[in-house]
C-alpha positions in Angstrom: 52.1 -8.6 9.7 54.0 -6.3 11.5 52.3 -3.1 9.0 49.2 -4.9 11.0 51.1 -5.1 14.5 51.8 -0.9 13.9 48.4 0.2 13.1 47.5 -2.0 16.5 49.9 0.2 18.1 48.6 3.2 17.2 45.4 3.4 19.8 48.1 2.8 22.9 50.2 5.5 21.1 47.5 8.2 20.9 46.7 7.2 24.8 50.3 7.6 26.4 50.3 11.2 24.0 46.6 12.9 25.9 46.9 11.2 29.2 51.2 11.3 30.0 53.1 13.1 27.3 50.3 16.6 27.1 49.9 16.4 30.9 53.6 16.3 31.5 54.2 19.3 29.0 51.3 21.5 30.7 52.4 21.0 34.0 56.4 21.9 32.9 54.9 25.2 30.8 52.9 25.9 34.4 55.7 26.0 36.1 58.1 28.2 33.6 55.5 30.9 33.5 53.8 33.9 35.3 50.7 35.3 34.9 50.7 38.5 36.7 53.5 40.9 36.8 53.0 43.5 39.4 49.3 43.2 39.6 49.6 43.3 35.8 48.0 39.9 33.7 50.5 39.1 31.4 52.5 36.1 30.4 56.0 35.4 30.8 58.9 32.8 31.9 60.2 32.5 35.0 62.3 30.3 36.9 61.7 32.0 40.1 59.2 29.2 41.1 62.0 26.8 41.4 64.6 28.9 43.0 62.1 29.5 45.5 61.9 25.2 46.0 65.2 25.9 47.6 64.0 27.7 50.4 65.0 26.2 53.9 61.4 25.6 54.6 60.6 23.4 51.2 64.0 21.2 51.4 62.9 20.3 54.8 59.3 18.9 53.7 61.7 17.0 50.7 64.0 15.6 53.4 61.1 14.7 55.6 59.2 13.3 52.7 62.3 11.3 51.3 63.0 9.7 54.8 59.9 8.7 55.4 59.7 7.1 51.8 62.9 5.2 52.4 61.9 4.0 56.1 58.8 2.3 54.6 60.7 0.8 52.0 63.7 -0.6 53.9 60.4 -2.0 56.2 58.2 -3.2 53.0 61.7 -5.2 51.8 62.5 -6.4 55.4 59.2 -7.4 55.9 58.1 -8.2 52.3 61.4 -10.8 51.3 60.9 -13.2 53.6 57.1 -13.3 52.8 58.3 -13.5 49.0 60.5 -16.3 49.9 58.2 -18.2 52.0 55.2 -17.8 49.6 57.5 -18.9 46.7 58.4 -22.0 48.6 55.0 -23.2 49.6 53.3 -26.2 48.1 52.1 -24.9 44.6 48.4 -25.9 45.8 48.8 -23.5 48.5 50.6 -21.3 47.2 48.3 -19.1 44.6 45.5 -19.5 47.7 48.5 -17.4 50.1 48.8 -15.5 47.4 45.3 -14.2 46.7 44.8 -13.6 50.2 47.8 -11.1 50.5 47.1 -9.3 47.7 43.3 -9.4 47.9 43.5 -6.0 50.3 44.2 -4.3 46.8 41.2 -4.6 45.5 40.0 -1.9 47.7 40.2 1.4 47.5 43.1 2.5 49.1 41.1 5.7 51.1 38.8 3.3 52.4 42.0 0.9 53.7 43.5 4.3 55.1 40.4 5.2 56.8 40.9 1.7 58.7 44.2 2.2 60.3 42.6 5.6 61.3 39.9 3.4 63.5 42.9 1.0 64.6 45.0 3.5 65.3 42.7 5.7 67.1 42.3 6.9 70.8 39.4 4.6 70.9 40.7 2.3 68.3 41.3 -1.7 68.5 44.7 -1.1 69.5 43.6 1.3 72.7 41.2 -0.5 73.4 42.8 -3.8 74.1 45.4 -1.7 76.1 42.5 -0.2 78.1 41.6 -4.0 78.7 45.2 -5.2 79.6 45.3 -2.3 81.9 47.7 -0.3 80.0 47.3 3.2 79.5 46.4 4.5 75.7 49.4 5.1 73.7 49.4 8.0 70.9 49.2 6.0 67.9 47.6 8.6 65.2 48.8 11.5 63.6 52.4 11.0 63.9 55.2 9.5 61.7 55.3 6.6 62.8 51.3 6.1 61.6 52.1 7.4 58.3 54.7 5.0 58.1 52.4 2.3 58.8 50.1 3.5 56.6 52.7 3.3 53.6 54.1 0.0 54.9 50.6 -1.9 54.8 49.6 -0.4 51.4 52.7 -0.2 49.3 53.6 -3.7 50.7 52.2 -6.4 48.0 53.9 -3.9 45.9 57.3 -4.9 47.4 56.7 -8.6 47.7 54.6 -9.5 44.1 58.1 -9.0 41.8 60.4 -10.5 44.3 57.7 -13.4 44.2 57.7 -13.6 40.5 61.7 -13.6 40.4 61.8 -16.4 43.4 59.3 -18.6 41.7 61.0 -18.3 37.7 64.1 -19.1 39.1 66.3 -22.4 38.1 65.9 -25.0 41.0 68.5 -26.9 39.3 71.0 -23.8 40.5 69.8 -23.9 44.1 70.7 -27.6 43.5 74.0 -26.9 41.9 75.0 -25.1 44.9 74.1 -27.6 47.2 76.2 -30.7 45.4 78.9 -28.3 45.0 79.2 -28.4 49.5 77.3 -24.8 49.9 75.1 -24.9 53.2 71.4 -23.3 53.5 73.1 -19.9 54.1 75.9 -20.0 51.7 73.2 -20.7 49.2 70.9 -18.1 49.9 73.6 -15.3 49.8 75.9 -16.5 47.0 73.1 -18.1 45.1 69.8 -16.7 46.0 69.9 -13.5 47.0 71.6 -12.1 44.2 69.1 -14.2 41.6 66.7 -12.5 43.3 67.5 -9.0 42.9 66.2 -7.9 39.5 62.6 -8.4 41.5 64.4 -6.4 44.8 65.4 -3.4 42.6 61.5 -3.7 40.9 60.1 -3.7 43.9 62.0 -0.8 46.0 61.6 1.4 42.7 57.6 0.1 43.2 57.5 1.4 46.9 59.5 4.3 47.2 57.6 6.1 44.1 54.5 6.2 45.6 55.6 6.3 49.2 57.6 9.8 48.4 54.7 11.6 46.7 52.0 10.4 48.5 49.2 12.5 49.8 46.2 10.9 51.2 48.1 8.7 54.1 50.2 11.7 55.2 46.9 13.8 55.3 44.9 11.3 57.5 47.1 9.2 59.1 49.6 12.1 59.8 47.1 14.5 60.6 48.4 17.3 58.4 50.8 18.2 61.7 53.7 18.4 59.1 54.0 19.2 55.7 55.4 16.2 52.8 55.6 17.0 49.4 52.3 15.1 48.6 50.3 17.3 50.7 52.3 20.5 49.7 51.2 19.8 45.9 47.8 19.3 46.8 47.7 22.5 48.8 49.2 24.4 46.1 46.9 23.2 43.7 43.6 23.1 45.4 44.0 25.4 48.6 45.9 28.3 47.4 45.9 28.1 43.5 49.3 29.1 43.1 49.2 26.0 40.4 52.7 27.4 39.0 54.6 26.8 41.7 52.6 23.2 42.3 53.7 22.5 38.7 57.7 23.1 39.5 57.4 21.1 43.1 55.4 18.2 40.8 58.6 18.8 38.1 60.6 18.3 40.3 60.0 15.3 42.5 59.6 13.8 39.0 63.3 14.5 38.3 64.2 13.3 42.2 62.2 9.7 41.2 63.8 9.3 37.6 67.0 9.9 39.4 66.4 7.2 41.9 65.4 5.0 39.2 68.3 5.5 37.2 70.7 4.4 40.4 68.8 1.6 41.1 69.3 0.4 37.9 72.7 0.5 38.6 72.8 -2.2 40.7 70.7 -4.4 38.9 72.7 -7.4 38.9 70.8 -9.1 36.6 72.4 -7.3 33.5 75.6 -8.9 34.6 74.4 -13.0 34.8 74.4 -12.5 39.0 74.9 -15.7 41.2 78.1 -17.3 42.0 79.0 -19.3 45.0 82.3 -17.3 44.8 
């Protein structure tokens, strides 16, 4: 059985080896090597293309990029809990209906979803217009960071609130219970009890938002207006505007070490390697 379970494996195997592990290598030998050497085409290694990362102009696009990412998240988990927690604590005929409904926006293509907020947020957008109508005057709503950060809120959000569901709806009523015979009020439960049940699925889903959020591309480019540069749009312009793919490949290279960092803290606090819970 499990020589039969191995040979099953080895399909998935061969995927993960052309489509992650060889992509990962090509992009890290891209961005160790040179091809021309004083107007010369040759071949060698270099790490010039990350010291030049370090420049003052490319670690502000990473610090604009990384506050940006963690605004939307800290919004998608303010925002995204309490829907979690009200979802999970709906009548279960109602509740997979709520459900569908939030999540149902992910079926589309998120350009076409981006393109949207780019017709609400518009000078003649729904928003403006019903300002016009109020007799307010139009408010400049697009191509700023506060319209990326509502594009990243609105499409990374069922990202935030889906695990944070599935750990709210898995976990022991008879605990919540517990903690209620023992004297504990509504909000003594929630953060002694709750709260820190709930975590594995808070860490899942930051990890879930802020990935995405700090390397995205396509909602900094439209909803931003290209006005200032994040390191989504800075990879794309290195690879398809100016070619210089080996410097791409060490920016890529590293935000992939920035994200595996992040996810190793976050792990850190998951509190569900350590039991969590405790009314004391």
């Amino acid at each position: 059985m499990k020589s039969r379970q191995k040979y099953l494996a080895y399909p998935y195997t061969i995927w993960m080896a052309l489509f992650i592990i060889l992509p990962v290598i090509l992009v890290f030998l891209y961005s160790i090597t040179v091809k021309e050497v004083n107007n010369i085409k040759t071949l060698s290694f270099t790490l010039d293309h990350y010291s030049t990362f370090f420049d003052p102009l490319y670690l502000e696009v990473l610090g604009r990029s990384l506050a940006l990412a963690l605004i939307s998240t800290v919004l998608c988990l303010a925002i995204g809990y309490p829907v979690a927690y009200l979802i999970a604590n709906m009548p279960e005929k109602f509740r997979n209906t709520i459900l569908m409904l939030f999540i149902l926006p992910m079926w589309m293509n998120m350009l076409l979803r981006t393109y949207s907020w780019m017709t609400i947020l518009g000078n003649n957008g729904l928003i403006n217009n019903f300002f016009n109508m109020i007799g307010l005057p139009k408010a400049n709503l697009l191509y700023n960071n506060r319209a990326i950060i509502i594009g990243m809120v609105y499409n990374f959000l069922p990202f935030m609130v889906l695990p944070i569901y599935t750990v709210l709806n898995r976990m022991d009523r008879g605990i919540i219970e517990a903690a209620y015979d023992l004297g504990a009020d509504s909000r003594r439960t929630f953060f002694k009890v709750i709260l820190p049940l709930s975590m594995p699925g808070v860490i899942s889903g930051i990890v879930m938002v802020f990935m995405p959020a700090v390397s995205s591309f396509v909602i900094p480019r439209l909803l931003g207006g290209n006005k200032k540069a994040l390191i989504g749009t800075l990879i794309e312009k290195l690879f398809l505007v100016t070619g210089n793919w080996n410097f791409g490949s060490a920016v890529a290279i590293i935000m992939m070490i920035i994200i595996l960092l992040s996810m190793s803290v976050m792990n850190r606090f998951d509190v569900d390697k350590e039991g969590g819970g405790g009314l004391w």
